[in-house]
DOVEX-577165 format. One line per 8 residues: number of its first residue (from 1); for each residue x, y, z of C-alpha. Coordinates in steps of 0.001 Angstrom, whole numbers, always signed. Each point is the difference from the previous one (the first is absolute). Last residue first. Example, Ala and Ser with C-alpha at 12.3 -4.5 7.8 and 13.67 -1.06 7.14 Angstrom:
BEGIN
2 = +13670 -1060 +7140  -1370 -3440 +660
//
This chain:
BEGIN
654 = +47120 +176532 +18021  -2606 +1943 -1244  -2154 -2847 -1888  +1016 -2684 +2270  -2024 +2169 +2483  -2951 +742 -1910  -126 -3557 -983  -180 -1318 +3275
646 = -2213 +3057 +1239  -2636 -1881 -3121  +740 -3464 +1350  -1242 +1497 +3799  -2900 +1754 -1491  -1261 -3056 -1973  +679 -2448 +3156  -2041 +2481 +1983
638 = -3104 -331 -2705  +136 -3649 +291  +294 -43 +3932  -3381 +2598 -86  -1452 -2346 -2588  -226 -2835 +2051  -718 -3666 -752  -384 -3446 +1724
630 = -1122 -2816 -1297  -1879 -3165 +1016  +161 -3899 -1298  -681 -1438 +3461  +2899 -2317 -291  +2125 +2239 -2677  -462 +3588 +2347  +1758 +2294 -1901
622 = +1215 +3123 +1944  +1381 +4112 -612  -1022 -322 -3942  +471 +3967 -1155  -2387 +1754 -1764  -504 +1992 -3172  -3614 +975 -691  -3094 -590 -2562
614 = -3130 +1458 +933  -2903 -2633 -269  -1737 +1229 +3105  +903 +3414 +1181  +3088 +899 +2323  +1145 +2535 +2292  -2918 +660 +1899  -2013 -2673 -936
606 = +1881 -2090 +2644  -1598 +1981 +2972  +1643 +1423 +2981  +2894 +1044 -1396  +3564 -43 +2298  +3050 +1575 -2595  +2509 -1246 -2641  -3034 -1801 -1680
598 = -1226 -3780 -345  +2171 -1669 +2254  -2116 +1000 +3240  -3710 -1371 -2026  +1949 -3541 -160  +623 -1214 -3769  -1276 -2841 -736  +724 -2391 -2774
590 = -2047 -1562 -2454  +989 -2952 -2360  -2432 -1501 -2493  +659 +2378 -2509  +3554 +1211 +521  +375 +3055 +2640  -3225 +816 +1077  -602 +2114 +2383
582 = -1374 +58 +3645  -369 +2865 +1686  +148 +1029 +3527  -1693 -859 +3667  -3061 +1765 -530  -89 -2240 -3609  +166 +1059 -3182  -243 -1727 -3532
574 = +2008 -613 -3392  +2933 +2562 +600  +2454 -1122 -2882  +3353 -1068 +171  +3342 +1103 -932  +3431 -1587 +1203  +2924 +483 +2296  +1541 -2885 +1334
566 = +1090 -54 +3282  -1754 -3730 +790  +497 -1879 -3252  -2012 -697 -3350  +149 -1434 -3111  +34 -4006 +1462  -2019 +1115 +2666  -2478 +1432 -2201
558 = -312 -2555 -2719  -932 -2383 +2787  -2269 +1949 +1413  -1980 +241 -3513  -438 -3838 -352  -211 -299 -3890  +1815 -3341 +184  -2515 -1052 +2654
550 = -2821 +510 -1897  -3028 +476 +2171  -3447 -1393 -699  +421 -1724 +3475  -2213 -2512 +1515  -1484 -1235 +3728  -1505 -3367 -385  -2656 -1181 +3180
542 = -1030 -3711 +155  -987 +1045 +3873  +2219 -2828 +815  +2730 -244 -2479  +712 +4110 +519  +2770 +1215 -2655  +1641 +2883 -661  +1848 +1731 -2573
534 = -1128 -2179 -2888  +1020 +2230 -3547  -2191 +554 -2588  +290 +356 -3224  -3256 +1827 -2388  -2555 -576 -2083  -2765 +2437 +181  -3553 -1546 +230
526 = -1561 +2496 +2106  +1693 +3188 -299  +3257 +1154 +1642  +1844 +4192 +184  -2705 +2072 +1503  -2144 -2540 +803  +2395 -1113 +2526  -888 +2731 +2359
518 = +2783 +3558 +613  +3105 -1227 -1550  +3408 +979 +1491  +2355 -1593 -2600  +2178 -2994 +556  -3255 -1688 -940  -2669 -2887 +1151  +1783 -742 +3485
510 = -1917 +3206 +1770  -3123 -371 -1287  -62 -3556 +1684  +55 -2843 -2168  -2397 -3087 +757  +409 -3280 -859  -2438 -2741 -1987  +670 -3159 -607
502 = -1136 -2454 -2846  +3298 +1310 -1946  +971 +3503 +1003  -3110 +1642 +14  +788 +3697 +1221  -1950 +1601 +2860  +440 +3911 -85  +731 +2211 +2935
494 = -1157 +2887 +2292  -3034 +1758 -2074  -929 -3280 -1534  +629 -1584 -3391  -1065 -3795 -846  +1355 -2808 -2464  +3384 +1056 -1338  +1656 -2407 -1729
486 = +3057 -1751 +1329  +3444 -1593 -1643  +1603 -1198 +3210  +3357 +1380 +1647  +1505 -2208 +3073  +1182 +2342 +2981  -1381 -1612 +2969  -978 -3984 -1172
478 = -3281 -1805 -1398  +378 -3042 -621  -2246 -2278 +2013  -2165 +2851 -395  -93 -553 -3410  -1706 -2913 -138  -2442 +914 +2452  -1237 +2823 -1806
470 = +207 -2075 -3196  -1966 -2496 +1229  -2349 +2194 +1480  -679 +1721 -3576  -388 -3173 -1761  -3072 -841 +2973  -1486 +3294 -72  +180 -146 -4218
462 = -1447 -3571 -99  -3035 +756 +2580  -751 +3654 -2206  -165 -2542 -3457  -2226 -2156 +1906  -1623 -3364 -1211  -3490 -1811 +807  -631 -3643 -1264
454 = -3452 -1355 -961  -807 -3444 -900  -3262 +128 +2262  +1014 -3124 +1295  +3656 +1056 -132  -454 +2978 +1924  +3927 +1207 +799  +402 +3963 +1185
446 = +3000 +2137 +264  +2046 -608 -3264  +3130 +1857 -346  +561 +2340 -2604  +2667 +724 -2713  -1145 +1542 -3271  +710 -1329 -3297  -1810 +2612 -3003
438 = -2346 -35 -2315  -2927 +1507 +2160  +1442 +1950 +2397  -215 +3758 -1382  -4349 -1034 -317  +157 -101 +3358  -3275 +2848 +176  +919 +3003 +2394
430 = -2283 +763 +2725  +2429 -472 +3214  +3322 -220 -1200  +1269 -2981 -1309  +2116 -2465 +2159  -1804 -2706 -1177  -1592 -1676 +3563  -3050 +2342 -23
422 = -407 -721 -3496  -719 -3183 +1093  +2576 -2336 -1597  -1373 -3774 -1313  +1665 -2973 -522  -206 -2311 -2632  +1992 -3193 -183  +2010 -1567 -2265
414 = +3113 +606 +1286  -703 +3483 +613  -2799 +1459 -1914  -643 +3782 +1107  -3175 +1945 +362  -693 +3322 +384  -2216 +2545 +2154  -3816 +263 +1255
406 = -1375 +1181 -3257  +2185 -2216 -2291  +3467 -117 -1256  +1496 -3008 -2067  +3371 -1943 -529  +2233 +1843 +2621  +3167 -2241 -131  +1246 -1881 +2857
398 = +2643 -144 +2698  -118 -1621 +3578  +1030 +1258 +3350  -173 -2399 +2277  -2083 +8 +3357  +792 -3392 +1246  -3544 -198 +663  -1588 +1357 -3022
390 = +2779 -1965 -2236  -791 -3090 +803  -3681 +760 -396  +820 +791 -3734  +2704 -3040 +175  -2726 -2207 +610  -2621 +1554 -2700  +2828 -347 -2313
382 = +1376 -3543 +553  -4112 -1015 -194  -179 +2194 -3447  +3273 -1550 -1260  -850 -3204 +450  -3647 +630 -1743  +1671 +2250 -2535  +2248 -3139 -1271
374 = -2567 -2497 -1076  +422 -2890 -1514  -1889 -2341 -2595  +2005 -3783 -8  +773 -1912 -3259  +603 -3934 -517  -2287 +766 -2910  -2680 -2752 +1020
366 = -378 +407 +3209  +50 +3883 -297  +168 +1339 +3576  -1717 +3122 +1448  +833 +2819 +2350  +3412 -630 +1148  +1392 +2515 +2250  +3189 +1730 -1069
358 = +3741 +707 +688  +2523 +935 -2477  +3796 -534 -541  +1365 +1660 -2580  +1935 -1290 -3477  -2469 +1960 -2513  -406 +3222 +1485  -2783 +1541 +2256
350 = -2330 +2953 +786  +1058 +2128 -3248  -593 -2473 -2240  -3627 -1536 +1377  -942 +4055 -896  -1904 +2411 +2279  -2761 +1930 -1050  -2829 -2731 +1808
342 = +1846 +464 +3593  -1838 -2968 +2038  +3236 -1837 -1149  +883 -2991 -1746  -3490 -2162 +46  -1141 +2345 -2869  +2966 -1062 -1734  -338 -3282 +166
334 = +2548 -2194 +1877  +655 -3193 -1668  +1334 -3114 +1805  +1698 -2593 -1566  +972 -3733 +1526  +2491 -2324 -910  +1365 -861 +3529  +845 +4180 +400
326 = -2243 +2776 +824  +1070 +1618 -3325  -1877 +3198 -850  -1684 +1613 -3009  -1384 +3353 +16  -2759 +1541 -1348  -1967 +2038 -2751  +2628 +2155 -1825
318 = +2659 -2933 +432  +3106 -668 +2700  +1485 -3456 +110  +1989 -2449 +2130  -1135 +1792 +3688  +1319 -2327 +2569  -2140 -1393 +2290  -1544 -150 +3552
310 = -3348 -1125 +1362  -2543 +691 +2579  -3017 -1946 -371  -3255 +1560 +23  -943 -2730 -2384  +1950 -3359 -148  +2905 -1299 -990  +2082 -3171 +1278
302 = -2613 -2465 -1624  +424 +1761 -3242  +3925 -679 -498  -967 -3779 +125  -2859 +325 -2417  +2048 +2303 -2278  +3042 -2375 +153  -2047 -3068 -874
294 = -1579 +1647 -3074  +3790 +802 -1049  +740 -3653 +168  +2975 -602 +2383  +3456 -798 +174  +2795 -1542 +1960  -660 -3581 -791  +893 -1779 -3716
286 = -1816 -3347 +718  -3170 +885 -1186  +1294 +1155 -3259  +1371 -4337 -564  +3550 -1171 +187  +770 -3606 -2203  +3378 -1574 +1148  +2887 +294 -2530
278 = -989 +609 -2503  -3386 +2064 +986  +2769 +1596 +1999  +1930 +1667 -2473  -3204 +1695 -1673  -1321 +1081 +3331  +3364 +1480 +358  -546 +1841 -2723
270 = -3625 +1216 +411  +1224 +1751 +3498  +3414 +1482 -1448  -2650 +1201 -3073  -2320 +1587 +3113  +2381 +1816 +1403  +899 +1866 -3310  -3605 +260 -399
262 = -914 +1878 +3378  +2761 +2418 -338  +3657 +250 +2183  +931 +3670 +940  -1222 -811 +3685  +2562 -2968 +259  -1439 -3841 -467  -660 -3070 +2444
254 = -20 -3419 -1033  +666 -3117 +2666  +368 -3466 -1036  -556 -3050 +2817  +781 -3404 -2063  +3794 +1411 -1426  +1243 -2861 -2360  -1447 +1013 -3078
246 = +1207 +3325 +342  +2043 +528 -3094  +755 +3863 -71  -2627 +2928 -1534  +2187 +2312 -2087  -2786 -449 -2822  -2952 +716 +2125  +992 +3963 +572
238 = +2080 +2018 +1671  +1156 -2477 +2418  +2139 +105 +3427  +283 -3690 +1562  +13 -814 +3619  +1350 -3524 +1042  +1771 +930 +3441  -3619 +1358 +1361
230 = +161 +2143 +3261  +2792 +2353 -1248  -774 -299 -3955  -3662 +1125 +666  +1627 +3186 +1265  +2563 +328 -1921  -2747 -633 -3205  -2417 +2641 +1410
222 = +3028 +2841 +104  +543 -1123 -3450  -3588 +540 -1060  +44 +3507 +1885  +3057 +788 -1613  -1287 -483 -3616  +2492 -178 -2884  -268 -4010 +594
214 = -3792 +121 -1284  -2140 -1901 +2162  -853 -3716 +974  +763 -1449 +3283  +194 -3951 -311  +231 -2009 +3851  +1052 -3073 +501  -275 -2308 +2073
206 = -3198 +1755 +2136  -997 +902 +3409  +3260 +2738 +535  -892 +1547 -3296  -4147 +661 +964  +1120 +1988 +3207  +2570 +2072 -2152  -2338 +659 -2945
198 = -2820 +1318 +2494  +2854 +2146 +1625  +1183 +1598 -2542  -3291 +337 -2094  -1989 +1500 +3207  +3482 +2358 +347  -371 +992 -3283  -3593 +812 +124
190 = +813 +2352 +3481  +2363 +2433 -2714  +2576 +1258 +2566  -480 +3486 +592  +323 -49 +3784  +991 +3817 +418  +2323 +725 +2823  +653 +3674 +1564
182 = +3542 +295 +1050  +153 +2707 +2869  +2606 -2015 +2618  +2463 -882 -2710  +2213 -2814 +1675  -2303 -2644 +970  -3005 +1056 -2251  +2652 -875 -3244
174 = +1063 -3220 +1655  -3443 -998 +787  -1562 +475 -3657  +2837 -1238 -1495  -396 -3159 +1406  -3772 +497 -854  +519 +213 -3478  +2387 -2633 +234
166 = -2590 -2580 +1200  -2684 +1459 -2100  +1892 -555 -3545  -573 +2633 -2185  -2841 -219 -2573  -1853 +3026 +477  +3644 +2127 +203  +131 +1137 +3416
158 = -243 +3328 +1619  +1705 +2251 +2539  -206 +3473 +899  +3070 +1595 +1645  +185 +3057 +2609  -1079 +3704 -132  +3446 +1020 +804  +1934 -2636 -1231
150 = +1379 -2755 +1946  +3708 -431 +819  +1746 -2534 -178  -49 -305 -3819  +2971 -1816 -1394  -327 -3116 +2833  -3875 -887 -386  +433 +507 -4177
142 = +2641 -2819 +645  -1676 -2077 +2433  -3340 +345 -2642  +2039 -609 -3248  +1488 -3158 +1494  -3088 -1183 +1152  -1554 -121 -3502  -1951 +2422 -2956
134 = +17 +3597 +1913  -966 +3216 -2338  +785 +3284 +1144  -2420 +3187 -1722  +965 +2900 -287  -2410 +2103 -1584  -3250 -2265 +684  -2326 -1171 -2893
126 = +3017 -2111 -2179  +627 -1695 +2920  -3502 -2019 -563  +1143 -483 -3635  +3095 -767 +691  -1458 -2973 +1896  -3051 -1481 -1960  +2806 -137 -3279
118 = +2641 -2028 +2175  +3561 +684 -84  +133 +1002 +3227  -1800 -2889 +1830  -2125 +881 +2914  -492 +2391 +3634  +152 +3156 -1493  +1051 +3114 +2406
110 = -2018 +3364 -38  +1501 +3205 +1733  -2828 +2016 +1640  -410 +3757 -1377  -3844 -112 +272  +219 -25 -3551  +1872 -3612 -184  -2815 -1171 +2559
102 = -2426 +712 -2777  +1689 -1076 -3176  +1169 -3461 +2156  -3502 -682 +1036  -1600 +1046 -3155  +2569 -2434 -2212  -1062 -3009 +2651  -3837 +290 -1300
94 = +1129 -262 -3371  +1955 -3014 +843  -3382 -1707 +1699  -2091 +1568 -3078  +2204 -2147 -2324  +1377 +2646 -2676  -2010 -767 -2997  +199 +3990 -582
86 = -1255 +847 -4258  +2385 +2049 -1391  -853 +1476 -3322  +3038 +1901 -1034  +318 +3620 -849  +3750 +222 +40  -370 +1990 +3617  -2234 -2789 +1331
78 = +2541 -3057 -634  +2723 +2182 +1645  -2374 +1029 +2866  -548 -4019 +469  +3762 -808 -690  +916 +3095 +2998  -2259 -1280 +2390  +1347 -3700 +80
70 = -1926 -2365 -1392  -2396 -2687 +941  +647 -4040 +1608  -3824 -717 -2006  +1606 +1570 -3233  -929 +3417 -1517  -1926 -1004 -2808  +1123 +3074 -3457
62 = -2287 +650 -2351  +2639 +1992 -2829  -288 +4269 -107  +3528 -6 -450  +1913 -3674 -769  +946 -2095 +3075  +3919 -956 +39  +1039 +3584 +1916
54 = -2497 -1657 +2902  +2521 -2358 +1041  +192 -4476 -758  -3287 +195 -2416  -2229 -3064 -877  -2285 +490 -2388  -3210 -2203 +890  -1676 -2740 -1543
46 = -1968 -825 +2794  +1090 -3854 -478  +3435 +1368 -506  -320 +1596 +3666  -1421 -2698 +1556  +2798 -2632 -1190  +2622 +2444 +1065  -885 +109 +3836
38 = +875 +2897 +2326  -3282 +2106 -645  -24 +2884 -2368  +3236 -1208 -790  +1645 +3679 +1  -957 +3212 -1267  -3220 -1727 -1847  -744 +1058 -4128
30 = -3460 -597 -1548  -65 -2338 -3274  -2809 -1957 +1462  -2484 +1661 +1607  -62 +2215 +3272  -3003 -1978 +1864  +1774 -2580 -125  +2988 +1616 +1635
22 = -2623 +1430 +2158  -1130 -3712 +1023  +3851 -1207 +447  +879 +2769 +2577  -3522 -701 +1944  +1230 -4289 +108  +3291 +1310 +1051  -1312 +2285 +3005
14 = -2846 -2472 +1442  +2765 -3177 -12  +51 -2356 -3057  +1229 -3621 +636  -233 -2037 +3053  -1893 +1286 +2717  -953 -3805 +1588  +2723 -2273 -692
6 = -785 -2533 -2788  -56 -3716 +791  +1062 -2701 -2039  -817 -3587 +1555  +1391 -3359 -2069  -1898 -2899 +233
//
């Protein structure tokens, strides 16, 4: 008797079979960019129109966008002529187009590991602005050799879901070897590698071995090298008609690509039971390789129980749940009040079709095949965890203010609540927190009573904490003579103390102006922005000494540059001393002029010859640059006038 076994995982995979149910879904007569899957007789059945670019599809038409998708710019095409475009994209390709969008805004460079020509490939490059695509070895050594050096932010890499592992990983190594910042993402399709390696073990048992699949489909050729490198007698069908004689092959092997449907493998199946009743009769029983769907649920069931922990991918998002695929023909359905303890919040916004979710199972349908999950209940356990986490690692967390009450606010933070004291806010003492409500705060949570399910924040805690880590931060670069933006935060009689990033300095009175100013008040006010400039520093007392003082206006330096000793210039008497006068001669520079160079003869007191703010000629005898000091007399500037006028006297009469 002749055996005929069927690998395990033939036919359909999760993404195809979803494609092909929303084509259905669609009607006949509806348009697809593409083969909505990679296998003609399907698409005729489904009585599609099949268009080669998105300029074929009429305006406003109901267009499938294939299981391998579309680039970016067909889909916006498509959507700016109105079209109907319903996304078959397989969720596991889907899920690779947010990876490469994502690490492409981050400023990464994306490379493609798969074919170029391949729909499921431009598609993916089609989400990242310059995208590099890498089909074989030779495109790898020579990408490798043309690009030394790696770009700034470094390269993200990702696989077409069918791509063989082996080179995938050959790539893998040779890229990590040279570019020292490559990130990797694994985004091989798992279900193809089951297929792969199922249809591999079963070809190297058998004499021959019949893969059946569309020849436009890479994955079904891929499947047929494969089965062709273990089994010398491996035949590529599309459908019962190209089967080959095989009376003489006793062990028969039949595996078929993911594109492949359940009735085109069943007519190869019916056929050669056809041939063999001729030539020696073959019986169901003795086809092996499959199983009754009531002996899948039961064997699926004994791995599953409640309070397990389970993961799945999510297949389908509706109003009232969501459906996930735990894999060996079992479903899983999340309802929405088992989402989230958060009853506004929508299944939509929490996850996408194509994710990975993890949930304990709460009930199982025996006779559905279907398991009842919950997501809150992993989340709330992660939650309270990373809560307590979080109180002693002291993080900083961030969360909206969803409600005020007597005694503060709350926040919800990962789906938990935690409660501000007033105390904690940051409000003044006796105003209501009304402001807060609405918006995210930061805080850091202080107390954990899980029993009592209570957890304690504090706005004040988070502030402290962001404000020491700025301190310090700065510190460690804090050098003489930088210039911060600062704002004025408090005014005393000898200084102010200026903010100037999570540190405070002070500014003497002296180093806010050029100008003699009598208390800061007169020219600052709290909350003035201003520049300062570090001219000292003291790491150990965590001491900042600033300057409000423009060097460009530095009034010394405009006087030595104007001025020289011997010059004669006016200045005005500002204020006396027993010793002389001193007078201004710029603002910001004062000189003195001893009380024996102010007149011609010996006075005992300066207001004598002068009064305050009179203006007078005098004559710079000394500048003292180091110690910044002048020197001035009037009695040598009024004997340099007389001597100048005899000059001209004399030159007069000569």
């Amino acid at each position: 008797m002749r055996e005929v076994t069927v690998a395990a995982n033939a036919g359909f995979c999760f993404g195809v079979s979803r494609a092909v149910a929303l084509a259905k879904e669609a009607g006949r007569g509806a348009w697809s960019l593409g083969q909505v899957i990679h296998n003609s007789a399907v698409t005729e059945r489904l009585g599609l129109n099949v268009a080669s670019s998105a300029e074929d599809i009429p305006d406003g038409a109901r267009v499938i966008i294939r299981a391998h998708g579309a680039t970016k710019e067909e889909i916006a095409a498509l959507e700016g002529r109105g079209c109907d475009v319903i996304d078959a994209t397989c969720p596991y390709v889907a899920r690779i187009h947010r990876i490469v969008s994502k690490e492409d805004s981050e400023g990464r460079r994306v490379i493609v590991i798969g074919d170029h020509g391949h729909p499921e490939v431009r598609a993916i490059a089609s989400r990242a602005k310059d995208a590099v695509v890498i089909g074989d070895e030779a495109e790898l050594s020579e990408f490798i050799k043309n690009h030394p050096v790696e770009p700034e932010k470094g390269y993200s890499v990702v696989a077409q879901t069918t791509m063989d592992k082996i080179f995938f990983e050959k790539c893998k190594k040779s890229l990590l070897k040279v570019y020292t910042k490559t990130k990797i993402f694994d985004t091989i399709c798992s279900a193809t590698a089951v297929r792969r390696a199922t249809a591999a073990s079963l070809a190297a048992e058998v004499d021959a071995m019949v893969v059946i699949g569309d020849r436009l489909s890479a994955n079904t050729a891929r499947l047929a090298e494969l089965c062709a490198s273990v089994c010398g007698r491996t035949y590529l069908v599309s459908s019962a008609d190209e089967l080959p004689d095989l009376a003489d092959s006793k062990r028969i092997g039949i595996t078929a690509g993911a594109s492949t449907p359940e009735w085109i493998i069943k007519e190869v199946k019916n056929k050669m039971a056809e041939e063999n009743i001729v030539i020696e009769p073959i019986v169901e029983e003795t086809i092996t390789g499959e199983e009754s769907f009531a002996d899948m649920v039961e064997k699926s069931m004994k791995t599953l129980h409640r309070g397990q922990k389970v993961k799945g991918i999510v297949t389908r998002i509706t109003n009232t749940d969501v459906q996930v695929d735990l894999g060996a023909k079992q479903t899983g359905f999340i309802p929405l009040s088992e989402l989230s303890d958060d009853p506004s919040v929508k299944a939509a916004d929490i996850l996408k079709v194509g994710d990975e979710v993890e949930a304990f199972v709460t009930k199982i349908s025996d006779f559905y095949g279907e398991i009842s999950l919950s997501r809150k209940s992993i989340d709330a356990s992660r939650n309270w965890s990373s809560a307590m986490e979080a109180q002693e690692n002291k993080t900083v967390l961030t969360g909206t203010v969803r409600s005020e009450n007597s005694g503060g606010v709350v926040v919800n933070v990962n789906g938990v609540e935690v409660f501000i004291p007033l105390s904690q806010t940051l409000i003044p003492k006796g105003q209501p927190a009304t402001e807060l409500v609405g918006k995210k705060v930061n805080f850091m949570i202080i107390d954990v009573d899980r029993d009592r399910r209570k957890v304690i924040g504090s706005i004040r805690a988070a502030a402290r904490a962001e404000r020491k880590a700025a301190e310090e931060k700065l510190w460690e670069t804090l050098e003489v003579g930088q210039v911060y933006d600062g704002e004025v935060k408090n005014l005393m009689n000898y200084g102010a103390f200026v903010d100037i990033g999570g540190v405070e300095g002070m500014v003497h009175v002296t180093e806010i102006s050029w100008q003699h100013i009598r208390v800061p008040a007169d020219v600052l006010k709290t909350g003035d922005k201003v520049k300062a400039r570090v001219i000292a520093l003291n790491p150990e007392k965590k001491k900042i000494s600033l300057s409000l003082k423009d060097e460009a206006e530095n009034p010394w330096t405009r006087f030595v540059n104007e001025n020289a000793v011997g010059d004669i210039i006016d200045v005005k008497a500002i204020r006396f001393m027993p010793f002389g006068a001193f007078a201004e001669i710029i603002p910001g520079v004062d000189g003195l002029i001893h009380i024996s160079q102010i007149a011609d003869k010996r006075i005992a007191n300066v207001a004598d010859a002068l009064t305050v703010g009179e203006i007078v000629k005098v004559k710079i005898t000394a500048i003292d640059e180091e110690k910044k000091k002048v020197s001035l007399s009037i009695r040598e500037a009024a004997e340099a006038a007389v001597e100048e006028e005899e000059a001209e006297t004399e030159e007069e009469n000569a």
